[in-house]
C-alpha positions, 0 to 999 in steps of 0.5 A: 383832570381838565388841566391834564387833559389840556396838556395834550394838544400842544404835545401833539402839535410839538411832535406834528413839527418836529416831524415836518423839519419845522423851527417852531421847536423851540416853542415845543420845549417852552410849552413843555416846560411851563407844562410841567410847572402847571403839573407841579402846581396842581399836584402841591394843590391835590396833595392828599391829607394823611388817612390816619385818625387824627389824635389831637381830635376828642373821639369817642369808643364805639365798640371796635370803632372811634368817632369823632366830629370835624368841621367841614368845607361848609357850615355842617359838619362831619362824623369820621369814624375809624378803627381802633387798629389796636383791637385788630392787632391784639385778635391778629396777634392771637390768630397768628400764634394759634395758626403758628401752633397748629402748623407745628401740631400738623407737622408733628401729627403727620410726621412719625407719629403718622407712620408709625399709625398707620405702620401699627394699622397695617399691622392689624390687617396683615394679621388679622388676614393670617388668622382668619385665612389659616382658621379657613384651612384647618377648616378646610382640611378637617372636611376633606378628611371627613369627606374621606372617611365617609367615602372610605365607611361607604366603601368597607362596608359594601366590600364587608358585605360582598365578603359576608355574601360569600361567608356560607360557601366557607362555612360548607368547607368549599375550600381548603382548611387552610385558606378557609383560614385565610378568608375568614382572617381576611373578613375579620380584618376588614370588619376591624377596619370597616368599623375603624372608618365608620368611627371615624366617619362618626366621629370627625363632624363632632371634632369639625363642629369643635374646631368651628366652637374655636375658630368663631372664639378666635374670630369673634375676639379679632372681630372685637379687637379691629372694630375698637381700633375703626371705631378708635380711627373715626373718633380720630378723623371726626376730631381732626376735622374739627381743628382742620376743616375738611373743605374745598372752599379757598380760604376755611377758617379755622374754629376760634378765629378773632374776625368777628366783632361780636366774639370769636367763630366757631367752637373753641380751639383748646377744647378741639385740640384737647379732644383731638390729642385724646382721640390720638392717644385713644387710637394709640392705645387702641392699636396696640390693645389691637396688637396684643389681642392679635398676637394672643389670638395668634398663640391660640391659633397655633395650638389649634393647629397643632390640634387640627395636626394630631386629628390629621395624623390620628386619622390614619390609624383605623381605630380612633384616638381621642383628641385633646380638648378643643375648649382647652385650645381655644380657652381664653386665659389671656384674655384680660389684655386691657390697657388703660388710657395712655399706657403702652402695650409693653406691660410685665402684667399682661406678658404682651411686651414686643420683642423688636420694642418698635412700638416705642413712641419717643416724647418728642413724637408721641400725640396725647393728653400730654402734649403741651398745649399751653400756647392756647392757653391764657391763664389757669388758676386754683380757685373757689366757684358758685353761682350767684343763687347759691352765693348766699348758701355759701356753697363754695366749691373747690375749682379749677378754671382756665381761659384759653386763647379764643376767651373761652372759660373752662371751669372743673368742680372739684378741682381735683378731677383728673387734668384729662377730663372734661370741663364741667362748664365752658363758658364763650366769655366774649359772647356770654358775659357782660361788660365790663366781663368781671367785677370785683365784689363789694366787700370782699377784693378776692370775689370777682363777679362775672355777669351773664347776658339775658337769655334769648326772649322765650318763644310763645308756649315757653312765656304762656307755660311760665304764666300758668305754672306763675314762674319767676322771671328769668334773671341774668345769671352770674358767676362768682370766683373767690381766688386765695389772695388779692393778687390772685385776684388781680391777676384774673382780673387782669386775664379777663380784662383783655376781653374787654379790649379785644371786644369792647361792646358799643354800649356801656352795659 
């Protein structure tokens, strides 16, 4: 700093003559060169050394880290210590593939499938809107005419009883033979109708409370149908959630990332994405159980219509008919429109197949349990599994394990189980296990040992209940994995391994 500081002023002074005509000029340019070859000088003798970890160097693995001691400018020496840029690029390698698939899940997720979604939701609504407001006009219609008939019994009577009031005048022979005739036809006529409009007036609140039976049928089956397709669309978003967080912070991180030392963050990725692809298949089926149940619910509303039409067009004739039976409208004979997990509504079985087939989800385009993931996926294997305690017993279980990318352990017994269902135990290997992570049994080169870290010191009651019940101490738990043959086994070991390398531990354990 001194010497460029120094080189200031005869810059100065150059320019200060320069600019008055002098001819001490000259003696600008030589102060400027030798300036310059100051510059030089300083700059050979400021060189940096290069900042990489030197490698002749003895250093010694600290976790991620490396140290090694050097010698200093004085008699004491230094501790360099430096990151392992291996372990780095191994966790960054992982990241970047994880973040790689998911933008491809995201773009298929909202692509067609989204449309086609949110196309059969709208769907949904629409007719669910129709059902409901055609129910409301059948209703509305069946107590209009009721209100009529009412109006009408109301009326005929109190006519009836003005004609009955003249009846003793007819009966004295006041009038003519032959319009005495007339009137008292007449009277019999509107006593015919009277009793008619008083049927009906009768009648029509049995048929209206009838037609409410149905009409609550029909509602309570739309009601059931949309709220399976909301509850089928909450799963969904708290699913997507999990694998995209829902922040405003710059920067979320996404669940599994490999930035920490002490393991991966957060829960792990295979199983928020596998339960992400289960809500969207569950959706999907959902829907279109939605669909098929609307639709179903849409044919029983056209009989009751047409049932609500006959009562309509009977009601015009002064003696009442009997309707057909409303329960027979509103039976429920389709009913068993049930779908299992993933099947399309189109099934020969339930009679519920589309006419224009728009609900066809192409492979490429369709969201569920068999999409493949297998880019979270390190190593999956057909194995037999115990715990240490139960090692003894020979209580070798037939299982199927696999390890995802965030080093996450998954473990179905029986191996049998269906592919889509869930672990029966997931360990965090990274957080879990000691190291090194798995050993090979002594006395047996297919048994591979995975040893557990203690659990957390027991809080005061939990150490005081163990002292009076006199309960053994608690003991570092272990797995047990016994795999067909030795290169089986050589392959998990070789998976769990990089473990070690992505999270060394400081201490040798």
């Amino acid at each position: 700093m001194a010497a460029s500081s120094a080189g200031f002023a005869p810059q100065q002074d150059a320019d200060a003559a320069l600019d008055a005509g002098s001819p001490e000029s000259d003696a600008f340019y030589d102060a400027e060169e030798h300036l310059q070859s100051s510059r030089r000088c300083a700059t050979v003798q400021r060189r940096r050394a290069s900042t990489d970890f030197p490698e002749s160097e003895a250093s010694r693995l600290v976790g991620p880290w490396r140290t090694t001691e050097v010698e200093g400018c004085s008699s004491t020496s230094w501790l360099l210590i430096g990151r392992r840029h291996s372990v780095d690029e191994r966790r960054d390698a992982l990241d970047q593939g994880k973040a790689l698939f998911l933008r491809v899940l995201a773009e298929r997720a909202d692509g067609s499938w989204r449309a086609r979604t949110a196309a059969r939701a709208d769907e949904i609504q629409s007719m669910e809107e129709h059902v409901n407001e055609q129910l409301e006009q059948q209703a509305r219609s069946l107590q209009e005419v009721c209100d009529f008939w009412s109006e009408r019994c109301r009326a005929d009577r109190a006519y009836l009883e003005r004609l009955e009031a003249s009846a003793p005048a007819v009966a004295r022979g006041a009038l003519p033979a032959g319009q005495a005739k007339q009137v008292t036809d007449w009277r019999r006529g509107v006593q015919r109708t009277a009793e008619g409009s008083a049927a009906w007036a009768e009648q029509l609140p049995h048929l209206i409370e009838k037609h409410g039976w149905a009409a609550d049928e029909v509602r309570r089956s739309i009601a059931r149908a949309t709220a399976e397709a909301e509850v089928a669309g909450r799963s969904l978003r708290s699913a997507r959630a999990a694998v995209w967080p829902v922040t405003s912070r710059v920067g979320a991180k996404l669940p599994g990332l490999h930035g920490s030392d002490s393991g991966p963050e957060g829960a792990c990725l295979w199983q928020a994405v596998r339960r992400y692809l289960s809500a969207c298949e569950g959706l999907q089926s959902t829907q279109c159980v939605a669909l098929a149940r609307l639709r179903r619910d849409e044919r029983r509303l056209t009989r009751l219509a047409d049932w609500v039409a006959g009562v309509l067009a009977a009601s015009g004739d002064t003696t009442p008919s009997s309707p057909s039976s409303v329960a027979d409208l509103a039976s429920e004979e389709e009913d068993h429109v049930e779908f299992p997990a993933g099947q399309r509504k189109h099934s020969s079985s339930t009679g519920e197949a589309s006419d224009d087939g728009e609900d066809d989800e192409d492979g490429d385009e369709a969201l569920g349990m068999s999409t493949d993931i297998s880019a979270l996926v390190i190593h999956e294997q057909k194995v037999e599994a115990c715990h240490g305690a139960e090692a003894e017993a020979g209580a070798w279980a037939p299982a199927r394990i696999l390890m995802s990318v965030d080093l996450w352990l998954h473990v179905w017994t029986p191996a049998d189980l269906p592919r889509e269902s869930a672990p029966t135990e997931s360990l965090p290997l990274a957080r879990a296990c000691l190291r090194p992570v798995a050993v090979r049994l002594d006395g047996d080169s297919c048994v591979l040992r995975l040893m557990m870290r203690p659990r957390a010191a027991p809080g005061l009651l939990e150490r005081l209940s163990a002292l009076w019940a006199q309960a053994p101490s608690k003991v570092p738990g272990e797995l047990l994995i016994r795999c067909s043959d030795e290169a089986a086994c050589s392959e998990l070991l070789g998976a769990l391994e990089l473990v070690e390398k992505l999270y060394p531990t400081p201490e040798q354990e």
